[in-house]
N, C-alpha and C positions, 0 to 999 in steps of 0.2 A: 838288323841282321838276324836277330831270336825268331823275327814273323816265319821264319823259312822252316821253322820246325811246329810253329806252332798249328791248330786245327784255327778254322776259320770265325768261330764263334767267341776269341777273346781278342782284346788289342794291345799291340806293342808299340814300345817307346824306346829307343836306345841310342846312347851317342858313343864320340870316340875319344872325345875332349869334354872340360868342363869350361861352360862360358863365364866370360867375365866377370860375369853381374847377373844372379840370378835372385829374384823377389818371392820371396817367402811370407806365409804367414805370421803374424806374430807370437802364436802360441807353437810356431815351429821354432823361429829366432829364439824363442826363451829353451826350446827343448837342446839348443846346442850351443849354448851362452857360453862355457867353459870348452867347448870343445877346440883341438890346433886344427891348427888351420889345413892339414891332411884331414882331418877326420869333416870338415866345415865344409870340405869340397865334396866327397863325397856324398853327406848326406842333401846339401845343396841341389847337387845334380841331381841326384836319385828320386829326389821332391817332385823336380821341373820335368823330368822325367812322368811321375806318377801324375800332379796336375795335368800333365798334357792327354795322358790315356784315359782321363776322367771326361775330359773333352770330347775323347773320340767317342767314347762311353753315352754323349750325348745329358751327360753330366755339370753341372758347375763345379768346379774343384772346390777344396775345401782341406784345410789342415792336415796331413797326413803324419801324426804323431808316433814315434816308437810305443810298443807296449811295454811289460814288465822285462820281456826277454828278446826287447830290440826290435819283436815283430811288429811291421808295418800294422796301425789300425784303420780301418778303412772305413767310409761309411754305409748303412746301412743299406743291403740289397748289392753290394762289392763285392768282391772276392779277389784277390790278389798278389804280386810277389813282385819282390826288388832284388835287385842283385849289384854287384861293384868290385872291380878288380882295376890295375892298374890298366888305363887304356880304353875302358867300357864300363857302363853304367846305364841298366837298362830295368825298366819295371812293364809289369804284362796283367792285364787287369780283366775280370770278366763283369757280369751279371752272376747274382746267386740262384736266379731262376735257370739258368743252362749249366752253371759250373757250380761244383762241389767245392774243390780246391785247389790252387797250383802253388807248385814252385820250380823257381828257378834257380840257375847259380851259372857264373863265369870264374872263368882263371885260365892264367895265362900257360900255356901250351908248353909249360916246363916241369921237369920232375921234383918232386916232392921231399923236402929236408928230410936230411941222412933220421931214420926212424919211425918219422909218422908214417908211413906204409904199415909196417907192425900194430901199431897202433888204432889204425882206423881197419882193418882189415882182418878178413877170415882166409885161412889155412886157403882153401878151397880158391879163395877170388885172385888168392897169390899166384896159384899154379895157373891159372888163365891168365893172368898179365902178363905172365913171364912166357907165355905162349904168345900171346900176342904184340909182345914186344919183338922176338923172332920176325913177326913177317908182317908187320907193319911198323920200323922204328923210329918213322916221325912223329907218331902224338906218343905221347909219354900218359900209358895207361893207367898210372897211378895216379897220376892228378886229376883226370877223367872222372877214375872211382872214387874220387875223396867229391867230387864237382857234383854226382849222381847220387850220391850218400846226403851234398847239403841239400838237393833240390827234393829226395826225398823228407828230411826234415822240414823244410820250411811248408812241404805241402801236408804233414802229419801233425806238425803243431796247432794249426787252427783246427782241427778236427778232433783234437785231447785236450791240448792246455797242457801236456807232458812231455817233458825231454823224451827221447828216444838215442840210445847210446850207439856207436858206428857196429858193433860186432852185434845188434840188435838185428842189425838188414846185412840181405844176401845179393850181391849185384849179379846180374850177368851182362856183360856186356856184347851185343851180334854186332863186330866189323862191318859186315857187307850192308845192312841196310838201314845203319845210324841208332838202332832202336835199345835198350835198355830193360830188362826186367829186375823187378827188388821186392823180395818178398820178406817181408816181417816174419819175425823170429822171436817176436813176442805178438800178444792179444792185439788185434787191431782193433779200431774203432766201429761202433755199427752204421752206415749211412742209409737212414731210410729205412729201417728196419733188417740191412744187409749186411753181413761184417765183409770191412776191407780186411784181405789178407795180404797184397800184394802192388805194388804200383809199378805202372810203366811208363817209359820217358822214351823223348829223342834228345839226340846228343849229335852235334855237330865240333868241324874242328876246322876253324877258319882265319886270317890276320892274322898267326900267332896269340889264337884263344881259344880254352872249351868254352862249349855254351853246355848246359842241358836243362832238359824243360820238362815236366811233367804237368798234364789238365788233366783231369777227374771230371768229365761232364755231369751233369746230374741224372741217375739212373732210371729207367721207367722202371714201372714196374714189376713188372714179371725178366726182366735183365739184369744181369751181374754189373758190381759196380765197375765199371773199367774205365781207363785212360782214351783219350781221345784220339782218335788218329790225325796227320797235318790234313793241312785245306789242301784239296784238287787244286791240282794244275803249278803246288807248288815248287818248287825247283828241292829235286831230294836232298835229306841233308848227305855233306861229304864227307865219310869217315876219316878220311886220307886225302891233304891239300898233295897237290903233286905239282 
């Protein structure tokens, strides 16, 4: 379901279920030896998941181990992102020769415990949700921003190595054409000799889930670094299931 937002030059994996019996590498087994058996299923799928987009990659899969701070490691000339909510589990992988970096994130199309809105959010993205909750009140814009907030992180940590806090980035979210802007609110990273100041993403809202996705292609040279627009001919994302 993620491919529908994504540009044409990375590959997706995502299911809706987790199967039976999924074979893992060994130095993946040891990396979740203690873990229950919610958290076993998860990372399980999200594996078979990433294996499989190693595949399309034209790749042999190969261990995908957590890092220090849970991020996916990939191998060498990768770039990529996993994501897991109740009901989906889906990972999106490129080349580091076209892609700089992505992230994604899922959650399910419900509004956000009494608080963390406060919490993850600025003054400013409040008055737009509450605007956008008015005339559009089936997706629940909170969960959105908090969904557009992690896929911003997970696409800014391989390019620092440093947390980044939620009132760090400024979202905007445009209703009508699924798209996203998030501009940092602290230093960003240089790519290429370019400092990123800003990323931009699509966000769709589909089954009873957000999805949103942000790709970073790799910049030429005399170009700003920017996010990548979806592949032609792909079916637009739909802000609004009706």
């Amino acid at each position: 379901m993620i491919k529908t937002i994504l540009p044409e030059f990375v590959v997706a994996v995502d299911v809706f279920t987790d199967p039976p019996e999924t074979t893992l590498f060994p130095e993946e087994e040891s990396a979740i030896s203690h873990a229950d058996e919610k958290r076993r299923q998860e990372f399980s799928t999200t594996r078979a998941c990433a294996h499989d987009a190693l595949r399309k990659l034209g790749m042999r899969p190969g261990p995908v181990l957590p890092g220090l701070r849970g991020e996916p490691q990939w191998p060498p000339g990768v770039v990529g992102s996993i994501t897991h909510c109740a009901g989906y589990r889906g990972a999106v992988l490129g080349v580091s020769s076209k892609v700089t970096t992505i992230g994604i994130d899922a959650e399910p199309n419900d509004p956000l415990v009494h608080g963390v809105l406060d919490a993850i959010s600025l003054p400013e993205e409040r008055e737009s949700l509450s605007r956008l909750a008015a005339r559009h009140p089936r997706v629940h814009w909170d969960r959105l921003l908090f969904s557009a907030k992690e896929s911003v992180y997970k696409a800014w940590f391989p390019l620092t190595k440093r947390w980044i806090d939620f009132e760090d980035i400024l979202v905007n979210i445009d209703p009508s054409n699924g798209q996203f802007s998030a501009w940092l609110r602290v230093t960003g990273p240089r790519v290429r000799g370019q400092r990123l100041t800003a990323f931009s993403g699509r966000w769709m809202v589909d089954a009873g889930l957000i999805l949103t996705a942000i790709v970073v292609p790799v910049p030429r040279r005399s170009a700003p670094v920017r996010p990548a627009a979806p592949r032609q001919g792909a079916r637009p994302a739909t802000p609004v299931r009706r």
